[in-house]
C-alpha positions in Angstrom: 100.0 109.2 86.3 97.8 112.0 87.8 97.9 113.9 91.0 96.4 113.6 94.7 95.9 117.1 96.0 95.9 117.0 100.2 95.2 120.1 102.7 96.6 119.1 105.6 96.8 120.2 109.6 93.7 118.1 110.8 93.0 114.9 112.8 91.5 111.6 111.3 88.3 110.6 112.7 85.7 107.7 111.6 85.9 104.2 110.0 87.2 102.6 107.2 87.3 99.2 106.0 90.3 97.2 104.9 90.6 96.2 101.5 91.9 92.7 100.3 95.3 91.7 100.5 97.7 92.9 97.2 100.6 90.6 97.7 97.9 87.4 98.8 95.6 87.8 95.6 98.8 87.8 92.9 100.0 84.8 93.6 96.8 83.3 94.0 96.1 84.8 90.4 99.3 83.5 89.4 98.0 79.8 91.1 95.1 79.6 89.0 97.1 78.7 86.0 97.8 75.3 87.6 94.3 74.4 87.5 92.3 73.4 84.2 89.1 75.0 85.5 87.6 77.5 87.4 88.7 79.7 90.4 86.7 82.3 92.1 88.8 85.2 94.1 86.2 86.6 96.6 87.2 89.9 98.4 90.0 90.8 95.4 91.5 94.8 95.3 90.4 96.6 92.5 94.2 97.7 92.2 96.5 98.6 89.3 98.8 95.6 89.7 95.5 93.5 90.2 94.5 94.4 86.5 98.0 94.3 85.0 98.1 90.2 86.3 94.5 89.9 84.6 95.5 91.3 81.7 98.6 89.1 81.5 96.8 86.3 82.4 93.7 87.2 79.2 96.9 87.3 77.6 97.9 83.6 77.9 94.0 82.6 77.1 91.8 82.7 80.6 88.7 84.0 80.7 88.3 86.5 83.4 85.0 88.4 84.7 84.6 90.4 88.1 81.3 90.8 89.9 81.7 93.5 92.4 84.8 92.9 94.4 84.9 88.9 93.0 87.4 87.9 90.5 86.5 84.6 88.5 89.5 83.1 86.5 89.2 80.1 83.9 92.5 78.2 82.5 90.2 75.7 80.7 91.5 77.0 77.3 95.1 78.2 78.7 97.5 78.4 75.5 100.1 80.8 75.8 103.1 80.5 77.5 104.9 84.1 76.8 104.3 87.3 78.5 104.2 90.1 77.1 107.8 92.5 77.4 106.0 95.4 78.7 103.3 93.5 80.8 106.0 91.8 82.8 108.5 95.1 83.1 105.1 97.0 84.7 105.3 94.6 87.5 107.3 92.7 89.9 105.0 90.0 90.7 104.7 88.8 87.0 107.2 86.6 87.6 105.3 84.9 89.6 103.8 83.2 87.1 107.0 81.3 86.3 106.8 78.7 88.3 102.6 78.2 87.1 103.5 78.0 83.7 105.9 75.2 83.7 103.9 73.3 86.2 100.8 73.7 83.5 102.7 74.6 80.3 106.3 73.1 80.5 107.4 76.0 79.2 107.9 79.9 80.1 109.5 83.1 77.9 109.3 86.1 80.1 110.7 89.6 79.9 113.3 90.1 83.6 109.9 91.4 86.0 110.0 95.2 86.6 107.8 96.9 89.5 109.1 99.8 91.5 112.9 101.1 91.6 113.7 100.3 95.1 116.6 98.5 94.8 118.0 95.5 92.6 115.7 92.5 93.3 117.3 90.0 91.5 115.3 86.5 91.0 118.4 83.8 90.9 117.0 82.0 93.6 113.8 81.8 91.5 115.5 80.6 88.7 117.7 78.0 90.8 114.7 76.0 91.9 113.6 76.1 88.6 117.1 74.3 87.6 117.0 71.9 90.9 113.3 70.7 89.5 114.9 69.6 86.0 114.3 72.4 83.8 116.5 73.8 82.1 116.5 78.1 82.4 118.6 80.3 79.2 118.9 84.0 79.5 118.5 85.5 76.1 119.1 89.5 76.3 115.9 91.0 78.4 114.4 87.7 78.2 114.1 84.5 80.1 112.9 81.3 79.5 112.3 77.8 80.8 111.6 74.9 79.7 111.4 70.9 81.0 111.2 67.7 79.2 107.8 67.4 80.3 107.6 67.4 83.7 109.1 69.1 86.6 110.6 67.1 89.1 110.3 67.0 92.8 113.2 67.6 95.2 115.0 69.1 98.3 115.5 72.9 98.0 117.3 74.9 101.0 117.2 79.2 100.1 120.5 80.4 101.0 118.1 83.4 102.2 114.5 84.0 103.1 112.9 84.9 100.3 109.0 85.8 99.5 109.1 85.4 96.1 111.4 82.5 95.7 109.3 80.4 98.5 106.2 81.4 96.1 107.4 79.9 93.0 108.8 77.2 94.5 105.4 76.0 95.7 104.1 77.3 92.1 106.2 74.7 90.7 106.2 72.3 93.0 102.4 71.9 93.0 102.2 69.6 90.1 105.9 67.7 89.9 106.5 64.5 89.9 107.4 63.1 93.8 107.6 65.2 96.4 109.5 68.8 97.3 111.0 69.9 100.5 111.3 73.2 100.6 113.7 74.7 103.2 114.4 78.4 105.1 110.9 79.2 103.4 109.6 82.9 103.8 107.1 83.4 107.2 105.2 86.4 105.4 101.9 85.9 105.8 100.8 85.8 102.2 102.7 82.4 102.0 100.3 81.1 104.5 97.5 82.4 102.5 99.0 81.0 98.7 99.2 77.7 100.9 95.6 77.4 101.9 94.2 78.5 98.8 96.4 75.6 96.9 95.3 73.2 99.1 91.7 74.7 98.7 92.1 73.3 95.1 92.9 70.2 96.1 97.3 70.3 96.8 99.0 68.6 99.4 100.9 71.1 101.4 102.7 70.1 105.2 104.1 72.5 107.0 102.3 75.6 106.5 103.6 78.5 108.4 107.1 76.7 109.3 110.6 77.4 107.3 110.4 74.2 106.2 107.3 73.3 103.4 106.6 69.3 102.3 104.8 69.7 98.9 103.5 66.3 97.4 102.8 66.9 93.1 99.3 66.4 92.2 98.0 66.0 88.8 94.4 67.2 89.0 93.1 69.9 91.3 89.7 71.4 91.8 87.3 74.8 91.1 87.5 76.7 94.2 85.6 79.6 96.0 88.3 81.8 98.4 88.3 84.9 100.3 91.6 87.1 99.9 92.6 87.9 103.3 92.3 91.6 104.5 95.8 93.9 103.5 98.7 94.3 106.3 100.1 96.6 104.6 96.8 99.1 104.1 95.9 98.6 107.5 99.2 99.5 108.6 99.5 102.9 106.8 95.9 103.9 107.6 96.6 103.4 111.5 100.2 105.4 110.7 98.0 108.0 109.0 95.8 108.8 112.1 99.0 108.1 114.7 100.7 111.0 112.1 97.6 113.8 112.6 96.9 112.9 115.8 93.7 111.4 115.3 90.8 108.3 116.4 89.9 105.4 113.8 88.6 102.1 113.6 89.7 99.9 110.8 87.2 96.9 109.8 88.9 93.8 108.6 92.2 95.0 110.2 94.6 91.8 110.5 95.6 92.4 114.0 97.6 88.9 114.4 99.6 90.0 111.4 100.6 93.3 111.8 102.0 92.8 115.7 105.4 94.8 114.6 103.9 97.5 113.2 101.2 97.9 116.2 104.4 97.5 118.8 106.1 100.6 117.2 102.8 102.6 116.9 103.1 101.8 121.1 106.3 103.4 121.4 105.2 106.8 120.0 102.4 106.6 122.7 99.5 105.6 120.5 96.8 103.4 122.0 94.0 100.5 120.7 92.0 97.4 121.0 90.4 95.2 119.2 87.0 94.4 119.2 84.1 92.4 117.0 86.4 92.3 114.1 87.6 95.9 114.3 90.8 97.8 115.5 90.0 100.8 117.0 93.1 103.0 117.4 93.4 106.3 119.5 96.3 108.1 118.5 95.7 111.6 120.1 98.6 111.0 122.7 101.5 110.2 119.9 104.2 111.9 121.7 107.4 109.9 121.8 109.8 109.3 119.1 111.2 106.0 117.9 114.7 105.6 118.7 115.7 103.0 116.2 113.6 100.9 114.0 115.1 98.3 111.1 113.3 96.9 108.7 113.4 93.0 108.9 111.8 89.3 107.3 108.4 88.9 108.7 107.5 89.0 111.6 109.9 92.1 111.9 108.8 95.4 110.9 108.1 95.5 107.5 109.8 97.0 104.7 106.4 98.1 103.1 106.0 100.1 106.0 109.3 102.0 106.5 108.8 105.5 104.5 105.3 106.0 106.5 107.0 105.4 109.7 109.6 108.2 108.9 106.8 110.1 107.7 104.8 109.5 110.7 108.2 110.5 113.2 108.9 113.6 111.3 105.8 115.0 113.1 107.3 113.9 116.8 110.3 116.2 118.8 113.1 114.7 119.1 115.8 112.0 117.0 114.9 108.7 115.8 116.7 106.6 112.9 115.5 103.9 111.0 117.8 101.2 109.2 116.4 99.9 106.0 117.7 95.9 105.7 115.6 94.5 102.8 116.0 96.9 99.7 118.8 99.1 99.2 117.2 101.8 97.5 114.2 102.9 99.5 115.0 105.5 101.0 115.0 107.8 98.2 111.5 108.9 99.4 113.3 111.1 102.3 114.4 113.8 99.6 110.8 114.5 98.7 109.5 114.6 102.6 112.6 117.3 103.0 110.3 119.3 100.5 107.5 119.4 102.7 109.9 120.5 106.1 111.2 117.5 106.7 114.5 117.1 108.5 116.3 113.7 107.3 120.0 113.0 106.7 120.4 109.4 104.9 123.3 107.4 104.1 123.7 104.1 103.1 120.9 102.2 104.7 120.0 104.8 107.4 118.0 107.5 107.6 118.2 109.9 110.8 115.3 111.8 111.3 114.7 114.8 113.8 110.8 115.6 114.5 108.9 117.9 115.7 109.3 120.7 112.9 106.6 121.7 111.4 105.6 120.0 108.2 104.5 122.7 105.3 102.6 121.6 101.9 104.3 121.5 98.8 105.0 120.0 95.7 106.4 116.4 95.6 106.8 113.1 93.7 105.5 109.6 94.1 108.6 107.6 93.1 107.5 104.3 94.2 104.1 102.7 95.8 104.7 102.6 99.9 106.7 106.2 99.5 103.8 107.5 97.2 101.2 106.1 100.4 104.0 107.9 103.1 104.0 111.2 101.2 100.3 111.4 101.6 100.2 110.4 105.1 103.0 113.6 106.0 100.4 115.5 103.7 97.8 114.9 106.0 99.9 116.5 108.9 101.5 119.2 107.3 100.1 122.7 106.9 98.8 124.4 103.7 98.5 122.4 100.4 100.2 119.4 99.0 100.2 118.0 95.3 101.9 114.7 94.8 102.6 113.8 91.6 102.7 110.4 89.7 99.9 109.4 91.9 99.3 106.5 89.9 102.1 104.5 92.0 99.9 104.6 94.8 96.7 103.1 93.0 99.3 100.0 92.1 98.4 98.6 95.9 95.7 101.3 97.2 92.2 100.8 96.0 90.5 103.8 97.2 93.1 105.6 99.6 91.2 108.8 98.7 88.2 107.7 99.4 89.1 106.0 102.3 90.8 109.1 104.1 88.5 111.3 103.3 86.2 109.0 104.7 88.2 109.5 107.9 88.1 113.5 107.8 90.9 114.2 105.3 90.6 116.5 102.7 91.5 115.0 99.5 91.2 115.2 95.4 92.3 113.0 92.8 93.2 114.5 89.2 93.8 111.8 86.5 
């Protein structure tokens, strides 16, 4: 999966612009199966888990062709209804396309979705509004499938828990049912928002958008469409982390300020500073002094999971104790042991991590074992002293277009090795 090779021990300084959203242009990639004609994705992430969903989608008989950074998709000829066992198992968001397939196809066979290891993910709530809609779900070994008797049905759905992906699917499928779906305790994160208004872009009737509760009224036809994924949260989040971390001045184009409001409130705490002007954040993080006391990670709009292993890398380089409490996946926290290689001072257990700054941070030779703690490993890079080579850089290209390019656009010093 190659390796990123970072010297460290300097500030960021310049401009970079924020790519398109990862987690807003999968689903919509997933949505275009619902619609027998054309969809153009304007502003779409050249990303690893961007051309896995393309492929899948070739796969199942669309047509795809990109033209600079726009992504068109045609279903006209869709066919297919089974994906691949090793396209699904290479990412989580394949099962995504789920709910698209029985609202278009009737009928779904799908390897269990894989992604990174960060903790157990399961997708029975997927499955159970699959079941309340009328079809009728069978777990054969590794595989899943779905089927209805024609049609999916519409109906009242309350999540036991707020759940992204479960909200997603359930609009997926809900899309094109017979009647009307109410659709309770939805998911706030903002890429639901975004799924919504491209859907209804196409020509779906969606009430409620940006509430718990979603009123979805089946359609049978919907429309060729022209949309703009929305700027990354995520992206923006770890490139102003990355300049709070070395001490450093950047402006981010494109930065979603309305939807990163958590992750701007903690970069406060540790002293850092910004506004927001003519479309552009504009951070000054030279006088990042305090540590965090406690952080969790929470639902949107708390802070966000995606976001936890920069934060501990970023208070690694602040004196003092701070702990942060991981509530979303149980297993992401295994990126601590490889920031201990590089000086770090982190004691986990459980869901905690306590971490005591200040030290200094030396370069060395680490792992990428997932995609935000492959992006925190190069952000403590960037602060630490000497060389670092991080390995299985590959994870990081799964939601990072150009995070070399970009922060050594910003004064880092940075090679990629395939």
């Amino acid at each position: 999966m190659g390796e990123m090779i970072i010297e460290g021990g300097r500030p960021l300084l310049g401009c970079a612009r924020i790519q398109g959203s990862k987690n807003a242009a999968l689903p919509m990639m997933a949505a275009a199966i619902l619609h027998e004609g054309e969809v153009a994705l304007h502003n779409c992430p050249r990303i690893a888990d961007v051309f896995s969903m393309e492929r899948i989608l070739q796969s199942l008989g669309a047509e795809t062709c990109w033209e600079d950074h726009t992504l068109r998709i045609s279903c006209r000829n869709l066919r297919g209804y089974e994906i691949d066992r090793e396209d699904a198992a290479s990412m989580r968001s394949s099962v995504m396309l789920m709910g698209s397939l029985l609202g278009r196809q009737g009928r779904v066979r799908i390897a269990h979705p894989g992604g990174c290891t960060i903790g157990a993910r399961p997708i029975d709530l997927h499955l159970g509004v699959f079941r309340a809609m009328g079809a009728v779900v069978e777990e054969q070994g590794e595989m899943l499938e779905a089927r209805t008797g024609g049609e999916l049905f519409g109906t009242r759905i309350c999540f036991p828990i707020s759940s992204v992906g479960a909200t997603e699917n359930g609009i997926l499928a809900a899309v094109k049912a017979r009647g009307t779906t109410l659709l309770e305790n939805c998911a706030l994160e903002p890429e639901i928002t975004h799924l919504c208004h491209f859907l209804q872009a196409m020509g779906a009737e969606i009430g409620g958008i940006g509430t718990r509760k979603l009123r979805i009224r089946g359609v049978r036809i919907l429309r060729d469409v022209r949309f703009a994924v929305p700027p990354d949260r995520i992206v923006a989040g770890t490139y102003l982390y990355a300049a709070a971390a070395t001490r450093g001045k950047v402006t981010l184009s494109d930065a979603p300020v309305e939807e990163i409001s958590s992750i701007l409130r903690v970069y406060e705490k540790m002293g850092g500073q910004w506004e927001y002007n003519g479309g552009k954040l504009i951070a000054d993080a030279s006088g990042v002094e305090r540590m965090v006391k406690y952080t969790r990670t929470q639902c949107y709009p708390g802070f966000p999971t995606d976001m936890q292993s920069v934060l501990m890398a970023v208070l690694l380089t602040i004196p003092g104790k701070g702990r942060i409490r991981e509530e979303i996946f149980e297993d992401r926290l295994k990126t601590a042991g490889e920031l201990k290689k590089l000086g770090g001072q982190i004691h986990t257990a459980g869901r905690d991590a306590w971490i005591t700054g200040g030290e200094p941070l030396t370069g060395a030779r680490v792992e990428a074992r997932d995609l935000r703690g492959g992006a925190a490993l190069a952000v403590a890079a960037l602060a630490a002293s000497g060389t670092t080579v991080i390995g299985n850089a590959g994870f990081v290209e799964r939601g990072y277009e150009a995070i070399d390019a970009d922060l050594t656009a910003l004064g880092g010093r940075i090679r990629r090795i395939p």
